[in-house]
N, C-alpha and C positions, 0 to 999 in steps of 0.2 A: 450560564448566560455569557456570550461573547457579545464585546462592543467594538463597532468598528466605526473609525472616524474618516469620510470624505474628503480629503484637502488638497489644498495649490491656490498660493497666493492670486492664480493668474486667476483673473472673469474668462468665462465664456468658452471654459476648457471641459465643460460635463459634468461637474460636481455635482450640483442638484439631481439632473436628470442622472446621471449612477444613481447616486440615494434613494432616488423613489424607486425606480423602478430594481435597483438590488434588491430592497428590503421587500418591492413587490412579487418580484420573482424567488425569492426566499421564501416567503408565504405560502405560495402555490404551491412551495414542494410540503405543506401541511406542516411548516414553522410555525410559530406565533413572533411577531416581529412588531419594535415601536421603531418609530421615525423619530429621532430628537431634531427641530427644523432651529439651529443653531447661527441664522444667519438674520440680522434686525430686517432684512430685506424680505423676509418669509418668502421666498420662491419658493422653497419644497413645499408650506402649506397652501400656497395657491396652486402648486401642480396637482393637490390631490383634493383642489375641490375648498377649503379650508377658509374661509373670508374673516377678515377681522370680526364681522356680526357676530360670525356662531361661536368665536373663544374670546372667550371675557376672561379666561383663565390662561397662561400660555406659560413657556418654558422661564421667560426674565420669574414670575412669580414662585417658581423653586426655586431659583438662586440669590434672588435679593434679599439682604437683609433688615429691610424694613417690616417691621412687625406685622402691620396692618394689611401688607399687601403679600406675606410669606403664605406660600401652599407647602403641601407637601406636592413633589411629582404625581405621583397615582392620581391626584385631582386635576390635571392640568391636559390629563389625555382625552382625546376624543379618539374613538372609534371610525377606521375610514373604508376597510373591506373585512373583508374573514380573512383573520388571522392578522391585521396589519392595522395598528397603531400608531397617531401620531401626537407628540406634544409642539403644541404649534409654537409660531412665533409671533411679533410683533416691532416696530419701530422702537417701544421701550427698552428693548435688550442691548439699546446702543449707549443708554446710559450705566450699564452695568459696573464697564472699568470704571468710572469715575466713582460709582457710590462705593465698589469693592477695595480701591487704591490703597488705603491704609490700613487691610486686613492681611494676616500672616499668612494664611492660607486661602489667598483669595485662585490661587490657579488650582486649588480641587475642589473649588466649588463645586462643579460638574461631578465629578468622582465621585464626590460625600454625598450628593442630593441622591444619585446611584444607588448608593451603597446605604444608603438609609429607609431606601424607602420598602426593597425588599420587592421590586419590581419582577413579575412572574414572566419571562420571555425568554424565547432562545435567543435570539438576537437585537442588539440595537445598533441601528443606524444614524452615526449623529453627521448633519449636513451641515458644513462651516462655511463662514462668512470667506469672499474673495479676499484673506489679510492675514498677514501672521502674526496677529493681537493678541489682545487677554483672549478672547471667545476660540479662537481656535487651538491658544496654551489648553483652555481648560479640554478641548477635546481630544489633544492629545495625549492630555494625561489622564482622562479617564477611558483611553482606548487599548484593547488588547492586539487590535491590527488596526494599522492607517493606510488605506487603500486611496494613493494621488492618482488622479485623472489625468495623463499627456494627451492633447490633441496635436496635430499634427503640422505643429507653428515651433520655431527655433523660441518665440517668447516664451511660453509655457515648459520650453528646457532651463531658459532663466530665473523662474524660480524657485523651480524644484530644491537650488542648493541652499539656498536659504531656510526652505522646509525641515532639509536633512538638519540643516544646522543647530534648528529648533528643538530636534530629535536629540540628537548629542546633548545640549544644554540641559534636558529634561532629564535625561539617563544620568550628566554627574549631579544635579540638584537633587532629585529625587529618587535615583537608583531606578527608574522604570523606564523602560525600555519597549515598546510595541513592535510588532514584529509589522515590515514596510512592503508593501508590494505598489507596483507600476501598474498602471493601466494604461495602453493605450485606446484613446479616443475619436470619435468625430474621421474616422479614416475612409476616405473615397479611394477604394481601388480605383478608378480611372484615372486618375493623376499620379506620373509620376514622379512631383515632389512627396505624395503622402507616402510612395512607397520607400523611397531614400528616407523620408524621416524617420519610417520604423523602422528602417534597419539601423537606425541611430542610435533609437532609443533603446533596442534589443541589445546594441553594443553595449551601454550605459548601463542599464539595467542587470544583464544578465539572467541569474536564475529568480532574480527579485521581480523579474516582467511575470506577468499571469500571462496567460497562455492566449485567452479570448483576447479579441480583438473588438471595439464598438465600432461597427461601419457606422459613418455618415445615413440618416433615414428618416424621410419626412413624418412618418410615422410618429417618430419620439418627438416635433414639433408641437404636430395635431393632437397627441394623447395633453401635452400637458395645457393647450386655448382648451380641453374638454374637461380639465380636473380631475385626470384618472391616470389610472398607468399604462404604460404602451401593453402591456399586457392586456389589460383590463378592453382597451380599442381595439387593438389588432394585433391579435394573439399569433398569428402566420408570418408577419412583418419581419425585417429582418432588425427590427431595434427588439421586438419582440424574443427572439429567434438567442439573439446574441447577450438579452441581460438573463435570458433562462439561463443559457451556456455558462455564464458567468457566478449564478448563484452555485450551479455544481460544483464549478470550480474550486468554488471557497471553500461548500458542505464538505465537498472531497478532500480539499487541501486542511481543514482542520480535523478531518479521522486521524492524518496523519503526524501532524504539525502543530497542533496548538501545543501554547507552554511553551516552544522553543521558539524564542527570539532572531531573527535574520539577522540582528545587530548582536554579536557573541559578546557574551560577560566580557569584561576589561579588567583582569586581574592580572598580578604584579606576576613576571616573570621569575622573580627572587623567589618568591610567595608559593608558587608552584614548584620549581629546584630543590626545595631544603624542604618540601613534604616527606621524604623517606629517609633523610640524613640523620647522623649524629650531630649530637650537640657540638662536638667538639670540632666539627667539619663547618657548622652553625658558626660557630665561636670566631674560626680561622677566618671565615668570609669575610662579618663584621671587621673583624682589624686591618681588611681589604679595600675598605669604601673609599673610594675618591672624591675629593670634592669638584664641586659641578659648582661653576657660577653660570646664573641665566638672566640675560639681559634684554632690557624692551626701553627705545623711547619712545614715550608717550607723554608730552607736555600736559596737557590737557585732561589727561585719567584722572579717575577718582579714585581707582582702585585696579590692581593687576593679580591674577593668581598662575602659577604656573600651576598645569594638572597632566597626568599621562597613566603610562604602565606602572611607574615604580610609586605612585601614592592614591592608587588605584583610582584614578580619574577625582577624584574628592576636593571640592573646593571647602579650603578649612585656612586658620590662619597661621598654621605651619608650611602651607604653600601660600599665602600672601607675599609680593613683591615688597621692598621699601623704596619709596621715592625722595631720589635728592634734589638739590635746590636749581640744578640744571634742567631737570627735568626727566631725568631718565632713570628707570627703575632695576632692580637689582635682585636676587636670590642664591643667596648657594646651597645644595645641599649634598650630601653625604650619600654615595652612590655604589652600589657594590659592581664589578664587571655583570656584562650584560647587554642588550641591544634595547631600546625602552621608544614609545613612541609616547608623544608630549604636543599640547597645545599652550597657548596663553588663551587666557578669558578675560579680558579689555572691557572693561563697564558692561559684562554680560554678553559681549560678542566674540565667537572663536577668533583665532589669530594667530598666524604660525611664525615662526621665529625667524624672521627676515633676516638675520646673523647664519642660517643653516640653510642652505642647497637642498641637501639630503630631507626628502620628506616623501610619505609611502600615501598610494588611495588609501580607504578606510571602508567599511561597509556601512555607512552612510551613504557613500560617492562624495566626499571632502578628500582633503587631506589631512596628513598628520608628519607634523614632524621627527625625524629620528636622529637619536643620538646613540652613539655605540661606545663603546670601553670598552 
């Protein structure tokens, strides 16, 4: 079973309409596919027909912890074509963060509800809220690809880096990592700002862009005032035409590709060098380390961690800063030669070392700062 999560902070860049109709045209090719409609705003369950009347049951009900009102998922699905499944949504799931707030593992809610219930599908489609909230943490940490929507607005480039950034924070928290692709959206060849955009976002991108392109098509307006999929309306369309294209793409690109991450393991350069050495070579290193101090002002922090190559991204309290009465915070540590890229994590937000020039992309599309010896 693959889960793939829909996201981009921005509204009105295609997220719902991908979802439905991915996980629709997923079907077709004789998948079995659920919808998780992951947004308190329930767009994917009204595009597919879905009305508050007929679920009395919906997705908050798998993940809340109140006793009275806990499902298991499997009860929470309705049935909405052959082969395609939705657990619907409601306005309740916006009280979620708050009733979850004081729980350890309130961001795999989603994950565990998943992984508990033993749910029989090839694929799930979770549609996230326009926010990079609890709701959309939890999606993308129960996702094995996160497929973001670009429509073809300089907005929707602005919050892609926030996304990625989401991305990183998840991979040193939790060691998981979802493999990222780009979509571009909503594209009217007649204009030629939408074609400069894409060749923007294909810079930006790279081999992370899919390949389809969603043109602009009234089609995909009218399928979702009908409650179906543009499949399901107007199977010749080119909204039609272009999320078929799109499911191949994926079925194709994971014969080849699932299991390998677009964002590469982050392990210690030192860590991999002294794989085939002697101990004694081992030994000589160690009595090589330099010390490294690392410095951040930050008045107002609660907390600072330095994380990189050489303590393999891991926020732990041997990379915790200490702050002094100035306000500015401090780390040294013990460093063998080597080239290492490193961030700061500032109350949970990345943050690069405003004291260093030198800093390289990432395959996020962030930056990373580098320090060499």
């Amino acid at each position: 079973m693959r889960t793939i999560s829909v996201a981009n902070q921005k509204g009105g860049c295609g997220k719902t309409t991908t979802a439905i109709n991915l996980a629709s045209a997923i079907a077709d090719s004789g998948k079995k596919v659920l919808i998780i409609d992951l947004d308190p705003q329930a767009h994917a369950s009204f595009g597919l027909g879905v009305t508050s009347q007929m679920a009395d049951r919906t997705i908050y009900n798998a993940l809340t912890d109140t006793a009275e009102k806990r499902r298991n998922i499997a009860d929470c699905i309705l049935n909405v074509s052959k082969g395609l499944d939705i657990a619907p949504s409601n306005i309740l799931l916006s009280t979620l963060e708050q009733e979850l707030k004081d729980k350890e593992d309130a961001v795999s809610k989603l994950h565990q509800a998943i992984a508990q219930s033993e749910l029989k599908y090839d694929y799930i489609i979770i549609d996230c809220p326009p926010s990079l909230g609890f709701l959309t943490f939890n999606a993308l940490r129960a996702a094995d690809i996160v497929i973001v929507p670009i429509d073809m607005s300089a907005f929707s480039l602005m919050g892609v880096s926030k996304l990625l950034g989401m991305l990183e924070l998840i991979k040193v928290k939790i060691n998981h990592a979802p493999r990222v692709n780009a979509l571009a959206t909503i594209f009217d060849k007649r204009t030629k700002y939408s074609q400069i955009m894409l060749e923007e976002i294909k810079s930006l991108f790279r081999d992370q862009l899919l390949n389809t392109v969603i043109r602009m098509n009234v089609a995909l307006k009218k399928a979702v005032a009908k409650g179906v999929s543009v499949i399901a309306f107007e199977r010749e369309s080119n909204g039609a035409i272009d999320h078929l294209a799109l499911a191949q793409e994926i079925l194709q690109q994971e014969e080849v590709k699932f299991g390998i991450a677009m964002v590469p393991a982050l392990s210690s350069p030192i860590e991999d060098a002294l794989k085939n050495v002697s101990q004694e070579i081992t030994k000589s290193i160690e009595t090589a380390l330099k010390e490294v101090e690392f410095k951040v002002t930050a008045p107002g922090a609660k907390e600072i961690y330095i994380v990189g190559d050489f303590n393999h991204w891991k926020m732990n309290d041997e990379c915790r800063l200490s702050r002094f009465d100035d306000g500015h915070w401090e780390k040294k540590l013990g460093l063998a030669p080597g080239r290492y890229k490193y961030k700061f994590v500032v109350d949970g937000e990345w943050t690069l070392d405003t004291q260093n020039n030198d800093r390289e992309q990432n395959a996020f599309g962030t930056f990373d700062s580098i320090l060499k010896i």
